[in-house]
PQR file with spaces between the fields and no chain letter, atoms N, CA, C, O and H, PARSE charges and radii, in Angstrom:
ATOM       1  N    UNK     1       1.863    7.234    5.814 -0.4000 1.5000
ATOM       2  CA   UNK     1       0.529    6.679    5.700 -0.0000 2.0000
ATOM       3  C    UNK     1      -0.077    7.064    4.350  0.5500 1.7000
ATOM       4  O    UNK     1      -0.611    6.149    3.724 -0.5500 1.4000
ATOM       5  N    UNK     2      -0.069    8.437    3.748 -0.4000 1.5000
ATOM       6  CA   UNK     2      -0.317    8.810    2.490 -0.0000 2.0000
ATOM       7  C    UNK     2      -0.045    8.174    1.031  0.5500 1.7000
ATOM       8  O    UNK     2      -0.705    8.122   -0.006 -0.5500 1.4000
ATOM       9  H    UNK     2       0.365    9.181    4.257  0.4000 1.0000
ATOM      10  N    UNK     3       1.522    7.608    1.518 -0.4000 1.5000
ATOM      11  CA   UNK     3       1.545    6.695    0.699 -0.0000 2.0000
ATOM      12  C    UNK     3       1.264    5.384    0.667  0.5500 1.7000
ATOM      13  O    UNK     3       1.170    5.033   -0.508 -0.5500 1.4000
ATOM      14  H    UNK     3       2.058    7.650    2.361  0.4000 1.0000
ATOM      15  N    UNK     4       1.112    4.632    1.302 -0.4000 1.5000
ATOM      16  CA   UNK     4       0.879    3.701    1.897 -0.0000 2.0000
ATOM      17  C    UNK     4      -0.901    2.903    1.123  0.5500 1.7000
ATOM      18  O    UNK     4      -1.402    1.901    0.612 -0.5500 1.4000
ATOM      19  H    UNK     4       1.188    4.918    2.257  0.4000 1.0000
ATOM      20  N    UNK     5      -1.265    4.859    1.766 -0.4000 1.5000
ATOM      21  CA   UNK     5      -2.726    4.590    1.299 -0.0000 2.0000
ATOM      22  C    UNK     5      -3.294    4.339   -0.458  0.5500 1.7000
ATOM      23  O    UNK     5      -4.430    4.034   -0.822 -0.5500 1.4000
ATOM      24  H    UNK     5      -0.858    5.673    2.182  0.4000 1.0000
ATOM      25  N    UNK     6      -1.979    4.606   -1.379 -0.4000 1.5000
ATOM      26  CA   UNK     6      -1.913    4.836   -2.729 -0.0000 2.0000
ATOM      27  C    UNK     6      -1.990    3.356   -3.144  0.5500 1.7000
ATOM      28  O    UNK     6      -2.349    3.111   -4.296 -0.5500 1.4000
ATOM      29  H    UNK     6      -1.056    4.853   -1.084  0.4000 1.0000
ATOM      30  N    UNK     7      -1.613    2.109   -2.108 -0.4000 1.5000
ATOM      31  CA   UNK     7      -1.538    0.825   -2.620 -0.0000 2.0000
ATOM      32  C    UNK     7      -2.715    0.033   -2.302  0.5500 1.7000
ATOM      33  O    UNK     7      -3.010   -1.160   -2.372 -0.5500 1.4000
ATOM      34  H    UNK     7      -1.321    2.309   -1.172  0.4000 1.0000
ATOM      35  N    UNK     8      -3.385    1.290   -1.866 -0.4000 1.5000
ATOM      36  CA   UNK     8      -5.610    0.307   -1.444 -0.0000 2.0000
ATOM      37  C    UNK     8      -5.469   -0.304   -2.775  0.5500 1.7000
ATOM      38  O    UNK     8      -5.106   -1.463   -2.974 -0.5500 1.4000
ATOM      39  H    UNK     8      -3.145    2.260   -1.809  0.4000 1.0000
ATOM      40  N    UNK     9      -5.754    0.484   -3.590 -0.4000 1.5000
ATOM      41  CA   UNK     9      -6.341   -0.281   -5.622 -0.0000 2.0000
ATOM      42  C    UNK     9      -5.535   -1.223   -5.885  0.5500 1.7000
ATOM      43  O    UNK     9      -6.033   -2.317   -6.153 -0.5500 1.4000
ATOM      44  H    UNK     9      -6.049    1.426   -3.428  0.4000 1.0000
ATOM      45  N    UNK    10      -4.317   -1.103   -5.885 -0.4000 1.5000
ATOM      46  CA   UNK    10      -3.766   -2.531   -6.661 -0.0000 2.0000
ATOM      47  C    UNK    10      -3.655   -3.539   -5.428  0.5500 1.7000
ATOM      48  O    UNK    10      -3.489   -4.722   -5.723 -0.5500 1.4000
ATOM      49  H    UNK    10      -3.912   -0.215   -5.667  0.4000 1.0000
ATOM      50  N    UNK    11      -3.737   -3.162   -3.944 -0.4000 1.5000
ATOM      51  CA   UNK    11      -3.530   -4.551   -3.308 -0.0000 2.0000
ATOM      52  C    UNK    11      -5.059   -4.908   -3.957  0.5500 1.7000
ATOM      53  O    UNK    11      -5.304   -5.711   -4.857 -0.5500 1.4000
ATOM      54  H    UNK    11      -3.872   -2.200   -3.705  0.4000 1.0000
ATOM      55  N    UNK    12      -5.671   -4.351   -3.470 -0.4000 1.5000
ATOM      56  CA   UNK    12      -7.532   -4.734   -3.960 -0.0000 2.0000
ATOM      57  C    UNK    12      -7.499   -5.661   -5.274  0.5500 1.7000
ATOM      58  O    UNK    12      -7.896   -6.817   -5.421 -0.5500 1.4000
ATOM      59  H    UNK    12      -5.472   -3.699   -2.738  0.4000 1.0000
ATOM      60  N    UNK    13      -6.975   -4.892   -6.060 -0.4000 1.5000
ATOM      61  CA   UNK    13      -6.903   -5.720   -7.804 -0.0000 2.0000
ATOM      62  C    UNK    13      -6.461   -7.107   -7.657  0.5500 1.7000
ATOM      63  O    UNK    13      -6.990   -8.139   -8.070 -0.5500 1.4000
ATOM      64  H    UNK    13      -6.652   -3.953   -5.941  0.4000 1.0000
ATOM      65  N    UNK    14      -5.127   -6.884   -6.826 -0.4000 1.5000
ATOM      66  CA   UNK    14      -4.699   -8.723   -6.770 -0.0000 2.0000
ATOM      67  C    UNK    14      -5.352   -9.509   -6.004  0.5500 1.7000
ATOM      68  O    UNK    14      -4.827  -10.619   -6.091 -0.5500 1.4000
ATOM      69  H    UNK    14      -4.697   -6.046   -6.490  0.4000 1.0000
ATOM      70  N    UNK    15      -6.302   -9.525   -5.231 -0.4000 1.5000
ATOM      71  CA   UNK    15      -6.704  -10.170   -4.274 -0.0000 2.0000
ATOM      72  C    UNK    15      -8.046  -10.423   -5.719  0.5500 1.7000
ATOM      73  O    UNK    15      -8.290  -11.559   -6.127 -0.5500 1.4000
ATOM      74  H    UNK    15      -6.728   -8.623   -5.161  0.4000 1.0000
ATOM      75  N    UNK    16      -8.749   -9.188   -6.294 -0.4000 1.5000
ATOM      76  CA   UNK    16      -9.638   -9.892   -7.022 -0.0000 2.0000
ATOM      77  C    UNK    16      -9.518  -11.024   -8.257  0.5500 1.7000
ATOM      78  O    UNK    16     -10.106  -12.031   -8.651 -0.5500 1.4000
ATOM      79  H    UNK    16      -8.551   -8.266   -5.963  0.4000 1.0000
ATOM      80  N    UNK    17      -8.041   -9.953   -8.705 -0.4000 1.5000
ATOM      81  CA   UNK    17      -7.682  -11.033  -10.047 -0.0000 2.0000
ATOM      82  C    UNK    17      -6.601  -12.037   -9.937  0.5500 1.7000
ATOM      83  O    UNK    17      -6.226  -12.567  -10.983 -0.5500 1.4000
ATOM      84  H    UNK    17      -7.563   -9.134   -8.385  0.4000 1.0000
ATOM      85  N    UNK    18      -6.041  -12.376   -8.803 -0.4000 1.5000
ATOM      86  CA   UNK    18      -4.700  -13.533   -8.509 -0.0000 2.0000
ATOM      87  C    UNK    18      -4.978  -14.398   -7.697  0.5500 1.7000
ATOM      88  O    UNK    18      -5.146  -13.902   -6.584 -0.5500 1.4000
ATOM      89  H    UNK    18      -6.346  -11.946   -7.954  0.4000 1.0000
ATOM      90  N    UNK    19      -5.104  -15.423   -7.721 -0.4000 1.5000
ATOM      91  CA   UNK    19      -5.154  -16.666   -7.090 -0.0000 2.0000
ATOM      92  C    UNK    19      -3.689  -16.885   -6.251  0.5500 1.7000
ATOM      93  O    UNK    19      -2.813  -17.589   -6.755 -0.5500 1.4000
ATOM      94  H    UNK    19      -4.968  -15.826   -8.626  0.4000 1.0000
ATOM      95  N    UNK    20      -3.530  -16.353   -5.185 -0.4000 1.5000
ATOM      96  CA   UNK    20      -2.605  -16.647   -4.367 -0.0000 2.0000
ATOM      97  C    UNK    20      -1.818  -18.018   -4.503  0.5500 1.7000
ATOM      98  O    UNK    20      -0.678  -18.160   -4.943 -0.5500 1.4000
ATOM      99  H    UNK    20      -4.242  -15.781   -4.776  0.4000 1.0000
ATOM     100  N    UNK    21      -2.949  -19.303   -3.878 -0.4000 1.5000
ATOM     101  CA   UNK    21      -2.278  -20.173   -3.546 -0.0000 2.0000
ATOM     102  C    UNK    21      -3.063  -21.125   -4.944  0.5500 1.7000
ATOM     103  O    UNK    21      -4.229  -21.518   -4.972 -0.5500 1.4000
ATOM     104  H    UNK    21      -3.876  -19.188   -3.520  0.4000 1.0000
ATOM     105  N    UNK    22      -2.304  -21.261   -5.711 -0.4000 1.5000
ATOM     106  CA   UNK    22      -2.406  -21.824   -6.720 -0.0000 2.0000
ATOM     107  C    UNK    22      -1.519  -23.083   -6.896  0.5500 1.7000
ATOM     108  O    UNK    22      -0.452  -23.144   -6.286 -0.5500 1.4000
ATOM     109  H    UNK    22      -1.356  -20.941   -5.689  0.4000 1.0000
ATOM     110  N    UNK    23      -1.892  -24.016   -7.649 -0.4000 1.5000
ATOM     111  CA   UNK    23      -1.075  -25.029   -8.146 -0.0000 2.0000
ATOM     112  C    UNK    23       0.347  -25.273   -8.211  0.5500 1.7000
ATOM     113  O    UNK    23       1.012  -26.253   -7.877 -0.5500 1.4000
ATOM     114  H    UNK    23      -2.759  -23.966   -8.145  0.4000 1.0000
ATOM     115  N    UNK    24       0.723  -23.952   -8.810 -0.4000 1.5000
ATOM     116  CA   UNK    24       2.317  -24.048   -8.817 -0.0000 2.0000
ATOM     117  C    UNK    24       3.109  -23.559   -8.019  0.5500 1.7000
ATOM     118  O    UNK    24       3.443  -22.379   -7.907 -0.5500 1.4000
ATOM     119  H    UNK    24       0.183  -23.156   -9.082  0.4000 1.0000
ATOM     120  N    UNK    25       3.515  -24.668   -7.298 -0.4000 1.5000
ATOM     121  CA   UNK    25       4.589  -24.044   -6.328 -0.0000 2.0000
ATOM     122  C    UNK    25       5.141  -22.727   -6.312  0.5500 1.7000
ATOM     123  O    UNK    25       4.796  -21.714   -5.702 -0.5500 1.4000
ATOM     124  H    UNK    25       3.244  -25.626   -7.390  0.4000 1.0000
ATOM     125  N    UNK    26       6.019  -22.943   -7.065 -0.4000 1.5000
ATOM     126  CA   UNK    26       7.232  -21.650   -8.018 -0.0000 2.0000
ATOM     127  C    UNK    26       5.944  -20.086   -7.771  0.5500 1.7000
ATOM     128  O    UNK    26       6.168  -19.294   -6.856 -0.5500 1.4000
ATOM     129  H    UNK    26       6.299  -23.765   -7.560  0.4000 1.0000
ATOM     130  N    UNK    27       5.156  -19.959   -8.368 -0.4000 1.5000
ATOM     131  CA   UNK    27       4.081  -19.401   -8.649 -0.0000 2.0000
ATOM     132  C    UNK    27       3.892  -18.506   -7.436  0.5500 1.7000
ATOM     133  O    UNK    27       4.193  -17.342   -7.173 -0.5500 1.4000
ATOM     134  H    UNK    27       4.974  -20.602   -9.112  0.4000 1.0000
ATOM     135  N    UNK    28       3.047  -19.873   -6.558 -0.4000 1.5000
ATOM     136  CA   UNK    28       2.186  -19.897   -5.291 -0.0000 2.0000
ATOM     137  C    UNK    28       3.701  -18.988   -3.992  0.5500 1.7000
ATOM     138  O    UNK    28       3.536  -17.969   -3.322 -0.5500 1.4000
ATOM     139  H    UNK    28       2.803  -20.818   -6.772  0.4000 1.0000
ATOM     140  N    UNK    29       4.688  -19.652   -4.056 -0.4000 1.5000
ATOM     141  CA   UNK    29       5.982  -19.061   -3.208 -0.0000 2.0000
ATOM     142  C    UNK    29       5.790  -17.362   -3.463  0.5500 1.7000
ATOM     143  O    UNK    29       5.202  -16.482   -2.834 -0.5500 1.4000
ATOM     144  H    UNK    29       4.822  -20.480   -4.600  0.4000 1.0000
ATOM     145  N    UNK    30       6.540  -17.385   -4.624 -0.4000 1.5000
ATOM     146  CA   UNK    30       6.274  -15.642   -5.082 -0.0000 2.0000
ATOM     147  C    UNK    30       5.295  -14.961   -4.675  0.5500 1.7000
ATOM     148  O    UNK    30       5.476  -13.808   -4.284 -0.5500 1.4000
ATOM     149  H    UNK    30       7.018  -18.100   -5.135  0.4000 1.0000
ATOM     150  N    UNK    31       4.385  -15.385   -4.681 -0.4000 1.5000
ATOM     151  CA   UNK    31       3.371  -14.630   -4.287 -0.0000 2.0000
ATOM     152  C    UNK    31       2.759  -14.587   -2.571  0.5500 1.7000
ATOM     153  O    UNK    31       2.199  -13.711   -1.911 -0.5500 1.4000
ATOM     154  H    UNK    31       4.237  -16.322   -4.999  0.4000 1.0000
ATOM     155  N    UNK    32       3.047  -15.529   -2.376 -0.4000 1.5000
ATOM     156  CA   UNK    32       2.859  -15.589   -1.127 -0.0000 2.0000
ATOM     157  C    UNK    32       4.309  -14.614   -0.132  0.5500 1.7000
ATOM     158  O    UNK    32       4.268  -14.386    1.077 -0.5500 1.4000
ATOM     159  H    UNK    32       3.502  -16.240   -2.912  0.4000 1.0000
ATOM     160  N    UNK    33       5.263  -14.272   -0.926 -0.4000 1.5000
ATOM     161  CA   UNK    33       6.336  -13.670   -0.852 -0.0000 2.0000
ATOM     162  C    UNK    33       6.416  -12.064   -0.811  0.5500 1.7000
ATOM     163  O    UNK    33       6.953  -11.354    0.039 -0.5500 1.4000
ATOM     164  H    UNK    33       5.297  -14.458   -1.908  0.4000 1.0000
ATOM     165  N    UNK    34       5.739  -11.711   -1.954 -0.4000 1.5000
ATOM     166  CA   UNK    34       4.776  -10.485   -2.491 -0.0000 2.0000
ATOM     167  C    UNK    34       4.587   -9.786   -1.152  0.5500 1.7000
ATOM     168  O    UNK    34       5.296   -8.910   -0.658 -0.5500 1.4000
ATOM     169  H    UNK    34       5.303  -12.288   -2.644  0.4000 1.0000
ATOM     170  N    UNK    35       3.378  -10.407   -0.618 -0.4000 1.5000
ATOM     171  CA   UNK    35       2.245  -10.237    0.448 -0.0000 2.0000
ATOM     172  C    UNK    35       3.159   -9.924    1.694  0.5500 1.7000
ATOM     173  O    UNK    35       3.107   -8.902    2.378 -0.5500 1.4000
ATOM     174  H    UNK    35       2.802  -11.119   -1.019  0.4000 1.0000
ATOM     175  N    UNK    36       4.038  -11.037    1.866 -0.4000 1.5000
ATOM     176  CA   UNK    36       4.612  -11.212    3.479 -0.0000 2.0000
ATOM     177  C    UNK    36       5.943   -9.526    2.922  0.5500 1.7000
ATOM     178  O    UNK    36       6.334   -8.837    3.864 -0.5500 1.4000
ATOM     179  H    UNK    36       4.081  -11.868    1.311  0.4000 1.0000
ATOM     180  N    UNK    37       6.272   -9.261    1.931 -0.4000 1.5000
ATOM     181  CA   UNK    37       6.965   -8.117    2.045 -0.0000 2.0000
ATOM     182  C    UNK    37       5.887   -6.290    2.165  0.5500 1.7000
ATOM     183  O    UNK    37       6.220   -5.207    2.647 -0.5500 1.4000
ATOM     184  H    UNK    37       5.954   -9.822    1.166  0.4000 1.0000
ATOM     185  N    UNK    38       4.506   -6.774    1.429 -0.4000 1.5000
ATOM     186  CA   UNK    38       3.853   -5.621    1.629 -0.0000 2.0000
ATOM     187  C    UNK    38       3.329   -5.321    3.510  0.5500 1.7000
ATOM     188  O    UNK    38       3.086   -4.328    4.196 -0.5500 1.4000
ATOM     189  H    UNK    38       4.235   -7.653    1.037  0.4000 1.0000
ATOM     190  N    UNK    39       3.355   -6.580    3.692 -0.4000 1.5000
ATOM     191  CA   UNK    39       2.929   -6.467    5.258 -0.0000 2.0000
ATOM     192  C    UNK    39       4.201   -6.123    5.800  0.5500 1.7000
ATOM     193  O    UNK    39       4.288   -4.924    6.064 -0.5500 1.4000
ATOM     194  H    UNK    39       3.553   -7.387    3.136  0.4000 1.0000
ATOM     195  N    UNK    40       5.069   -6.705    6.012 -0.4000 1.5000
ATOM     196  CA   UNK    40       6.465   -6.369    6.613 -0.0000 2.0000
ATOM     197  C    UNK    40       6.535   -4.372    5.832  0.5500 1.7000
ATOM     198  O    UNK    40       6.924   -3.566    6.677 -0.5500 1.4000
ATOM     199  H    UNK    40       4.998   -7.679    5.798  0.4000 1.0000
ATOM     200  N    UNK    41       6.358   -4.050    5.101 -0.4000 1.5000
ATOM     201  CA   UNK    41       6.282   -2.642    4.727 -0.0000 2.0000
ATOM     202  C    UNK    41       5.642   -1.770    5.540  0.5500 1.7000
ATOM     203  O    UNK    41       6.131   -0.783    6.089 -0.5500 1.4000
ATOM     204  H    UNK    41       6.042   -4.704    4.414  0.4000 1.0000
ATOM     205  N    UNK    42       4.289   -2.258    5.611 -0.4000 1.5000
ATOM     206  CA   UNK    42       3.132   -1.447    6.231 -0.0000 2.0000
ATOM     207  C    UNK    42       3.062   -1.914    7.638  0.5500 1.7000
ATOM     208  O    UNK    42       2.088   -1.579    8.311 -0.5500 1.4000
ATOM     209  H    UNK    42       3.892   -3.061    5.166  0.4000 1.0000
ATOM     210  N    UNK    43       3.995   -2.654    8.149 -0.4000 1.5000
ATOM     211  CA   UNK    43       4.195   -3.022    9.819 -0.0000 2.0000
ATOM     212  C    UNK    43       4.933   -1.793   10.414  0.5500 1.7000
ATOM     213  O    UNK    43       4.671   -1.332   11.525 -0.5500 1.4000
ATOM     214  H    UNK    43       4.786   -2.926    7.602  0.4000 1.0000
ATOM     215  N    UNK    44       6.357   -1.061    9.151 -0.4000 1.5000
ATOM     216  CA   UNK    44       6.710   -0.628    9.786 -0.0000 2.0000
ATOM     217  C    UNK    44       6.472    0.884    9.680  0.5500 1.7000
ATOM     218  O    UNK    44       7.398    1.687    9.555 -0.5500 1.4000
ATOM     219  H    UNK    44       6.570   -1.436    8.249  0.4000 1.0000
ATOM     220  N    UNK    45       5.290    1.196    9.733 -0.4000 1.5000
ATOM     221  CA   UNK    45       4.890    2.515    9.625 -0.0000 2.0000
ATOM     222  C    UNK    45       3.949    2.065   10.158  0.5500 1.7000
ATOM     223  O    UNK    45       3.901    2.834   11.118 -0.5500 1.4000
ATOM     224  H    UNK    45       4.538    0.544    9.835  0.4000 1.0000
ATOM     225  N    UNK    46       2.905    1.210   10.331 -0.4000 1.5000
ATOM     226  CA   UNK    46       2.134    1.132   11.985 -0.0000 2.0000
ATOM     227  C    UNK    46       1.621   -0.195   12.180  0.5500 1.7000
ATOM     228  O    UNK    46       1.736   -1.108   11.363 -0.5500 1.4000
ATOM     229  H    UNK    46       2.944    0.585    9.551  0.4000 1.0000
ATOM     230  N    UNK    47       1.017   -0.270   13.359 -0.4000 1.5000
ATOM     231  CA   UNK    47       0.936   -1.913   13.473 -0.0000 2.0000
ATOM     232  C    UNK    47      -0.761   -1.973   13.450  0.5500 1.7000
ATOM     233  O    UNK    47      -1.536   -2.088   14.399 -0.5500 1.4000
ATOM     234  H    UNK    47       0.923    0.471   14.023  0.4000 1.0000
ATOM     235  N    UNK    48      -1.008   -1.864   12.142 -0.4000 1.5000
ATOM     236  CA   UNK    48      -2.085   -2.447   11.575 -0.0000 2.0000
ATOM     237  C    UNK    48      -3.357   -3.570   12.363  0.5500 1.7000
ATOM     238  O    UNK    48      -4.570   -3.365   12.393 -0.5500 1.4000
ATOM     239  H    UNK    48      -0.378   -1.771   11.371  0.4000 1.0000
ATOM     240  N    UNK    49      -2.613   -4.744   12.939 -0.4000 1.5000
ATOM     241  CA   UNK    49      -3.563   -5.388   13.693 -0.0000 2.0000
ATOM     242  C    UNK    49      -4.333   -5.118   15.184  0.5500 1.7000
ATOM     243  O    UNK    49      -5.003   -5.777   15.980 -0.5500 1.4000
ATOM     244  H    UNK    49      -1.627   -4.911   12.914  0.4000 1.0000
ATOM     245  N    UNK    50      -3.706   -3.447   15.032 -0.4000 1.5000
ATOM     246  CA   UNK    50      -4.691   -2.714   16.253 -0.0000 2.0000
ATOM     247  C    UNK    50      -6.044   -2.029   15.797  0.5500 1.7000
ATOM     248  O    UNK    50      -6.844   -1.587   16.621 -0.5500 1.4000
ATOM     249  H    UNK    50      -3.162   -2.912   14.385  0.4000 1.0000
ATOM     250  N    UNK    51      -6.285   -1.961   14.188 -0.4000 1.5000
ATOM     251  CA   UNK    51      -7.523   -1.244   13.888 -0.0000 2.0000
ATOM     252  C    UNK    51      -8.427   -2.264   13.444  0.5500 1.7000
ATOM     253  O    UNK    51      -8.315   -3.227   12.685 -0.5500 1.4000
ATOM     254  H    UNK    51      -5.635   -2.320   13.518  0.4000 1.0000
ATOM     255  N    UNK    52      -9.647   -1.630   14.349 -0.4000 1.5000
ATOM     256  CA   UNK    52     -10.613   -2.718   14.465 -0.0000 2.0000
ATOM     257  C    UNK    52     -11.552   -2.390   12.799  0.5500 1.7000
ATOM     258  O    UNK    52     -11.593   -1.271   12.287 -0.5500 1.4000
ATOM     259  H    UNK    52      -9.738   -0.848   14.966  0.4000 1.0000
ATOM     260  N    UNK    53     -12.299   -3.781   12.128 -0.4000 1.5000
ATOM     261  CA   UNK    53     -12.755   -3.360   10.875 -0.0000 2.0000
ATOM     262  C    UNK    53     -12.457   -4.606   10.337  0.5500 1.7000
ATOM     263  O    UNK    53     -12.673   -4.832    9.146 -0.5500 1.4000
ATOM     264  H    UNK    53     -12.265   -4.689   12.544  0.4000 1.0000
């Protein structure tokens, strides 16, 4: 969880400065790719969609 908790700032940063679903396919995939591996990460050290917030 300690570490886990070290990736608050930069997930935070991309959500302020990256446009996920953007124009370009190629682009928009990757990134949407990104995301589905940081969740698949942090699933398996706990299951997240039990804390309420």
């Amino acid at each position: 969880m300690q570490a886990l908790s070290g990736l608050r700032r930069p997930v935070d940063r991309f959500f302020d400065e990256v446009t996920v679903n953007c124009d370009k396919p190629k682009l928009r995939e990757n990134r949407l790719r990104l995301l589905s591996t940081i969740q698949a990460t942090m699933n398996r050290v706990a299951d997240f969609s039990k804390i309420e917030g």
